[in-house]
C-alpha positions in Angstrom: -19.0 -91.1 40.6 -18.2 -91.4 37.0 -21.7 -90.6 36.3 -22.3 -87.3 38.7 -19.3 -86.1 37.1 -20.8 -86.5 33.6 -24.1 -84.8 34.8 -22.3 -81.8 36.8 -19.9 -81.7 33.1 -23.3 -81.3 31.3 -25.1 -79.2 33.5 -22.1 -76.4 33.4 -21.9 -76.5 30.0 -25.8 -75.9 29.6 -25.6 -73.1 32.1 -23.3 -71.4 30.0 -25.1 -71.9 26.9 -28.1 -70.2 28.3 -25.5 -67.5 29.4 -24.2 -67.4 26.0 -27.6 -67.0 24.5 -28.8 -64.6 27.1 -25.6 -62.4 26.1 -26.9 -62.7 22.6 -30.1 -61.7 23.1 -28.6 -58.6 25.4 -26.6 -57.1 22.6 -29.2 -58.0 19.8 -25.9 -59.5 17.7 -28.1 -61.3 15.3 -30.4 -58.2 14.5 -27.7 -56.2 14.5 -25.2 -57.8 11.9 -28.6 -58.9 9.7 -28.5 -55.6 8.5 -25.7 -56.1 6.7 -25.7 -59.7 5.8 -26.7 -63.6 7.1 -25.6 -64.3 10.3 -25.0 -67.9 11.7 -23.6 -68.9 14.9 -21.0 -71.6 15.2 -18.5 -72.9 17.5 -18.9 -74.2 20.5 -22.1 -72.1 21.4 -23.8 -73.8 17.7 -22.3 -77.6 18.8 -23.8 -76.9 22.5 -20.3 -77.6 24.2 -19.8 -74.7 25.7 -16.6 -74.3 28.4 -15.0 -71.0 27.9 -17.2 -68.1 27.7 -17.1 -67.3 24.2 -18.9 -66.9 21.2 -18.5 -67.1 18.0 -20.3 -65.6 14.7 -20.1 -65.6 11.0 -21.8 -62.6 8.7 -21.9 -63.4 5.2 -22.3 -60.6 3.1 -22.6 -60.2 -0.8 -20.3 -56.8 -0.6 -18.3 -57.2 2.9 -17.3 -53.1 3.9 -15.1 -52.1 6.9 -17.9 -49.1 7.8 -21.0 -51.7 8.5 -18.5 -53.2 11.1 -17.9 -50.0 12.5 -21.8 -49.3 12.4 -22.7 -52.1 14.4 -19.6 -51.9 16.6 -20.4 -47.8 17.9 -23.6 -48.8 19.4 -22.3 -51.4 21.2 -19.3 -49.7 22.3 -21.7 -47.0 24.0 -22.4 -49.9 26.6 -20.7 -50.0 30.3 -20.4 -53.5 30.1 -18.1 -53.6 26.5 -14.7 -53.3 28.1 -12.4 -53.4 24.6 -13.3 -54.1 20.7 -10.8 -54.6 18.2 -10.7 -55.3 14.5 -8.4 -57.2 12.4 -8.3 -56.9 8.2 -7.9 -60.4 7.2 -9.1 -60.4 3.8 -5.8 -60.9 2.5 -5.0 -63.8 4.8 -6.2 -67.5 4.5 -9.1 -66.3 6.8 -10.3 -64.4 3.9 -12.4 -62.2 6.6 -12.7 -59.0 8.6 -12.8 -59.9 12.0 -14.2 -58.4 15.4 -13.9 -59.3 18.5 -16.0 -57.7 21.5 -15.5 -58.3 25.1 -18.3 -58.3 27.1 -18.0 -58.1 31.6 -20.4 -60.0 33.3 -20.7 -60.1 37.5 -19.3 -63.8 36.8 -17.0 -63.7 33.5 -15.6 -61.8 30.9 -17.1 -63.0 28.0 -15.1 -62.7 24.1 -17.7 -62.2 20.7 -15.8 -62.9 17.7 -17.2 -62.3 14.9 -15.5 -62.9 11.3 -17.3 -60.7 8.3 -16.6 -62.9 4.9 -17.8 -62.3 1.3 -20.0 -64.7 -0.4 -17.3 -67.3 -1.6 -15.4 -67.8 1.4 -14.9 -70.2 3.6 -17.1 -70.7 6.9 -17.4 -73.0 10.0 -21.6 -73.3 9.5 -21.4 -76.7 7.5 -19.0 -78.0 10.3 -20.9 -77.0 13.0 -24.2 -78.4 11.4 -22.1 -82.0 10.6 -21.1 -82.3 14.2 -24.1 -81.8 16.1 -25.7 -84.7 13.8 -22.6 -87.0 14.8 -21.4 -86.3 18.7 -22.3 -89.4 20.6 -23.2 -88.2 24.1 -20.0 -90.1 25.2 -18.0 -87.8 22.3 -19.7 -84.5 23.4 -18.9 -86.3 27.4 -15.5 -86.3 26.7 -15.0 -83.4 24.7 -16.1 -81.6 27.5 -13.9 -82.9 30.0 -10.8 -82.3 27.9 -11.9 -78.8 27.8 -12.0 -78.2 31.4 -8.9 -79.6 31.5 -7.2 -77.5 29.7 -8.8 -74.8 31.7 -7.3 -76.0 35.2 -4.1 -76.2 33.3 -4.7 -72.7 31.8 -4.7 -73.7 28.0 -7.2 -73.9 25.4 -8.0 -77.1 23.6 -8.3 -75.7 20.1 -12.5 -76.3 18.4 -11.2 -77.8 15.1 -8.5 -79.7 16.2 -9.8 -81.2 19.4 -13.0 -82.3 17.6 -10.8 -84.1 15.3 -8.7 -85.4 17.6 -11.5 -86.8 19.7 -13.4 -88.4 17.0 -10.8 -89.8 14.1 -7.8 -89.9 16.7 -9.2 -91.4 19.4 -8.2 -89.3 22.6 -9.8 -89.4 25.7 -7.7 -87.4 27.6 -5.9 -83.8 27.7 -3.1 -85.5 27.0 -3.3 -87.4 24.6 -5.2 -84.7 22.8 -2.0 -82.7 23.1 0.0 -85.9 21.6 -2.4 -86.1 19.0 -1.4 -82.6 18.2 1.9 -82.7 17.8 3.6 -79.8 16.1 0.3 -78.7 14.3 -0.5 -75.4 13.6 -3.2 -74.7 15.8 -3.7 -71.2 13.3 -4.1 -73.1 10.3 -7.5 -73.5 8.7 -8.7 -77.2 7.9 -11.6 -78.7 5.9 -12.1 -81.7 8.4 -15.6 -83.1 8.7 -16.7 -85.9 10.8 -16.1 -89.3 8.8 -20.1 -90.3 9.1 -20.8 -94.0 8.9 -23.3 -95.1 6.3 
C-alpha cells in the first residue's frame, strides 16, 4: 500500500506540473516578461513538487519600472480566463520587489501566477530552487509531497521555505510535526536557508 500511495503521490504531482507548464506555455509568461528582463521559474513548479496549483516567477531586471508590469499585465487581462490581477509595491519592504499575482480559471482549478519583479541586487529564490533539486532524495521529495496534501485536506498551506527546511534539517515526516517544527515562526519572513549538502 505504502508504495501505490507513493506512486499515485507522484503521478498527481507530475500531472500538475505538466498543467503548470501547459498554463505557461498558454500565457507565453516567459516571452512575455523577457522583454523586460530574465525570467526564472522557482518554487514548487522549478523543484517539481507541485500540490497546489500555483506558480511562481522571478524577473530580474537591470532598471525594475511599475509600467512594464502593467504592459505585460493588459494583455493578459484581455483574456476570459484571467478572473483578478493585483499588484503590490514592495520595493521598500524586505521583499525588495514589485509583485503580481494573476489568477488563472481552468475547467478543473483556479490557478495563482505570482510573479515578483526585483532589481539586479536583490534577493531571489533561483539558487534555492537550483540547490534543492540536486539534494531531494526521492524519499524527501516522497514525503514532502504528502505533508503538502495534508495540509490541503486540512485546508492549510505548508509554507515552500519553511517545510523544505523542516523536512530536510528538522527531520519531519508528518503534517504535524512539520507544524511543531514551526513553532511561532514567521511564515512571512524571508530566510537564506540552503540544504546542508554532504561532501
Amino acid at each position: 500500500m505504502n508504495a501505490q500511495a507513493r506512486a499515485a503521490r507522484a503521478a498527481r504531482a507530475e500531472a500538475r506540473l505538466q498543467a503548470a507548464h501547459e498554463l505557461l506555455r498558454d500565457l507565453d509568461l516567459i516571452a512575455r516578461w523577457s522583454v523586460y528582463g530574465e525570467v526564472t521559474v522557482v518554487g514548487s513548479v522549478a523543484i517539481e513538487l507541485v500540490v497546489d496549483p500555483d506558480i511562481d516567477l522571478e524577473i530580474r531586471s537591470e532598471e525594475p519600472r511599475v509600467a512594464d508590469g502593467f504592459a505585460v499585465m493588459s494583455v493578459l487581462a484581455e483574456l476570459p480566463q484571467v478572473r483578478r490581477i493585483t499588484y503590490l509595491d514592495a520595493r521598500d519592504r524586505h521583499e525588495q520587489g514589485q509583485y503580481w499575482k494573476l489568477e488563472y480559471e481552468t475547467p478543473d482549478d483556479t490557478w495563482t501566477v505570482d510573479m515578483w519583479v526585483f532589481g539586479p541586487d536583490a534577493p531571489g529564490g533561483g539558487p534555492f530552487a537550483e540547490a534543492l533539486r540536486h539534494h531531494l532524495t526521492p524519499d524527501t521529495r516522497d514525503t514532502i509531497l504528502a505533508i503538502k496534501e495534508e495540509a490541503v485536506t486540512r485546508g492549510e498551506r505548508a509554507r515552500g521555505y519553511w517545510l523544505y527546511q523542516a523536512v530536510l534539517d528538522g527531520g519531519a515526516s508528518t503534517y504535524d510535526e512539520y507544524r511543531d517544527w514551526l513553532g511561532n515562526r514567521n511564515i512571512y519572513e524571508r530566510t537564506n536557508w540552503l540544504p546542508i549538502i554532504s561532501p
